[in-house]
C-alpha positions in Angstrom: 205.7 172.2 202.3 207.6 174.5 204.4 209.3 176.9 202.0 213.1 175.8 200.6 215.0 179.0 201.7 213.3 179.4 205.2 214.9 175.6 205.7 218.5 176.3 204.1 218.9 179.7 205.6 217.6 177.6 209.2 220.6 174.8 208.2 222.9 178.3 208.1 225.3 176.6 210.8 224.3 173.0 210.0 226.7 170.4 208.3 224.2 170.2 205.3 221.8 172.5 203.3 218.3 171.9 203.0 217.7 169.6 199.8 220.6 167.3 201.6 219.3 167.4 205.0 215.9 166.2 203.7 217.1 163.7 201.6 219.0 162.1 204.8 215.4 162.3 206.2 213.5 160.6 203.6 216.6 157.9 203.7 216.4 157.2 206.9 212.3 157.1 206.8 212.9 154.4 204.1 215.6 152.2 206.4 214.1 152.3 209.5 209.9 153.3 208.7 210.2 156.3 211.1 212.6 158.9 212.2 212.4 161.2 215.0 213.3 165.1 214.9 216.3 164.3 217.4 218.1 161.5 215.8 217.9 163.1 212.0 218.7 166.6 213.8 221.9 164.8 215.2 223.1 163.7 211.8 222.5 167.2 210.3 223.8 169.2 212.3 227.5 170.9 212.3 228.2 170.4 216.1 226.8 169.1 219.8 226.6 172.7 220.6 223.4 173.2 218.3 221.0 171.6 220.6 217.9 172.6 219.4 217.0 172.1 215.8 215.0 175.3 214.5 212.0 176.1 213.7 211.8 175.3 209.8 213.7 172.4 210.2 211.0 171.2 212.8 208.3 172.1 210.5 209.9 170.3 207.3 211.0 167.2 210.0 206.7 167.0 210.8 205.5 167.5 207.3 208.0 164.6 205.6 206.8 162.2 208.1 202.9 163.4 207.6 203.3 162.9 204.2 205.3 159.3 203.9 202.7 158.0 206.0 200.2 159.9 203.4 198.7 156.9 201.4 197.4 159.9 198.5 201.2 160.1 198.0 201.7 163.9 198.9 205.3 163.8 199.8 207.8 165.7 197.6 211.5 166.4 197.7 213.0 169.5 199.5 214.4 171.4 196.4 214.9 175.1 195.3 212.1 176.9 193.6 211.6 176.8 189.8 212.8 180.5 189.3 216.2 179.7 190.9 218.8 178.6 188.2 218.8 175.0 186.2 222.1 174.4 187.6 221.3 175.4 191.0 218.4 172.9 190.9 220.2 170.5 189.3 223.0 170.7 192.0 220.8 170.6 195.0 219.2 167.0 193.3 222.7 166.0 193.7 222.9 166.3 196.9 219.6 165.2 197.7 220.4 161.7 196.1 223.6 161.5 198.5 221.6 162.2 201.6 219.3 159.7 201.1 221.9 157.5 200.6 223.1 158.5 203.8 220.5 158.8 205.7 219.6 154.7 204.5 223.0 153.8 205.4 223.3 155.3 209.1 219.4 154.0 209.8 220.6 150.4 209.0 218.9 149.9 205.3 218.6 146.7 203.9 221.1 145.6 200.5 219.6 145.9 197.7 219.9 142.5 196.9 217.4 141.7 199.7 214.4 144.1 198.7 211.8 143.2 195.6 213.2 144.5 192.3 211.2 147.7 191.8 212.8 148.6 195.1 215.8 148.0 194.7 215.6 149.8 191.3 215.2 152.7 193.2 218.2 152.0 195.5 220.3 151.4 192.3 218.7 154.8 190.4 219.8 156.9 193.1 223.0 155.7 193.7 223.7 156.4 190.1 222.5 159.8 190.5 224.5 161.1 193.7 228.0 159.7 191.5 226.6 162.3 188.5 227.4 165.4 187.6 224.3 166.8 186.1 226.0 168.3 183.2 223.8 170.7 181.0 223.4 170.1 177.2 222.8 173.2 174.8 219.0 172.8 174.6 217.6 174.5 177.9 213.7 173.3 177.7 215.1 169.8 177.0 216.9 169.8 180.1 213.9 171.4 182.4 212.3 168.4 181.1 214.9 166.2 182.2 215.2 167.7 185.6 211.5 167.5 186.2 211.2 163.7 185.1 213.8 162.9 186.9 212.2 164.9 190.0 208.9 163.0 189.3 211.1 159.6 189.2 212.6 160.2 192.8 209.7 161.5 194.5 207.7 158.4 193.4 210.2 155.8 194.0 210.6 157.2 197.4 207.1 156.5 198.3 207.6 153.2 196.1 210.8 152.0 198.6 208.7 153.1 201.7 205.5 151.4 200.9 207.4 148.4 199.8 210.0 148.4 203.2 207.2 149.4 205.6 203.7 148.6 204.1 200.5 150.3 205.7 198.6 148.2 208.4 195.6 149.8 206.0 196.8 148.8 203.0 195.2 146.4 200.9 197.1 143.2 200.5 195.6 141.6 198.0 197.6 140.6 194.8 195.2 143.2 192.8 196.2 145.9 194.7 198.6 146.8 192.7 197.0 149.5 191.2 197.3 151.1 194.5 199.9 153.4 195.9 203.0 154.3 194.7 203.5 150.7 192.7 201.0 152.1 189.8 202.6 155.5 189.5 206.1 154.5 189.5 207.5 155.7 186.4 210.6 153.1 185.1 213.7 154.6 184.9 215.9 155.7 181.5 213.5 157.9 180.2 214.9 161.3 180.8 218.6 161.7 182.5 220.3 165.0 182.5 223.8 165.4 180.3 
């Protein structure tokens, strides 16, 4: 994946830094099954002066749709590097979880209450997250491991909410299929939540 500080210091201008702008992406790719560069570009970016999204944020744009529609479940989220600070990390989850949610919103995604349960467990689970502050308790490797369950959690119910909302014409359909795909690795929440 294109590299985190090549796409924030690209969003310089932008209305959004990079873990946000690619969780409106992945929002919208869960709403609507597809998202072009221009449309996502137009609800990242600060003004109608920046015409032309740049480079890195073309790059990450290409590589988010390649790997949604990558059945071996390669997608990840757009998030600093493991050196950079807890807190920082923590922060930039944050805002991650609220850009999906706005990205789902503004590309028309269905309630909730309409999608299959495991769905909209994911709907619920990151809704809950933007609204938290990721508060840090006093035990530092207890709260990596909290940060990188809950990582694990949203990058697999992502793939979980856009196989479920836009299933693969591959895909088998088969009622023991389920051990296919993002259904078999999704990982319930309340395990691990940060302070």
């Amino acid at each position: 994946m294109v590299e985190f500080d090549r796409v924030d210091e690209a969003l310089d201008d932008a209305a959004v830094q990079a873990a946000e702008a690619h969780g409106v992406l992945a929002g919208m790719m869960c709403a609507a099954g597809e998202a072009g560069l221009a449309e996502w570009w137009s609800h990242i970016r600060e003004d109608e002066s920046q015409v032309a999204a740049p480079g890195p944020v073309r790059e990450l744009h290409a590589e988010t749709v390649a790997s949604l529609a990558d059945v071996t479940g390669t997608f990840d989220l757009m998030l600093p590097d493991d050196e950079e600070s807890l807190e920082e990390r923590a922060e930039a989850l944050h805002d991650w979880c609220q850009g999906f949610l706005y990205g789902y919103g503004v590309a028309g995604g269905r309630d909730p209450g309409q999608l299959p349960e495991e769905a909209a467990e994911v709907l619920r689970d990151i809704g809950q997250f933007a609204q938290t502050n990721f508060d840090l308790g006093d035990d530092a490797e207890e709260d990596e491991l909290a940060y990188s369950d809950l990582v694990e959690y949203l990058r697999v119910g992502v793939l979980l909410l856009h196989e479920s909302l836009h299933p693969r014409s591959d895909a088998p359909s088969s009622a023991g299929a389920d051990d296919e795909g993002a259904a078999a690795r999704w990982p319930h929440a309340g395990s691990r939540t940060l302070h």
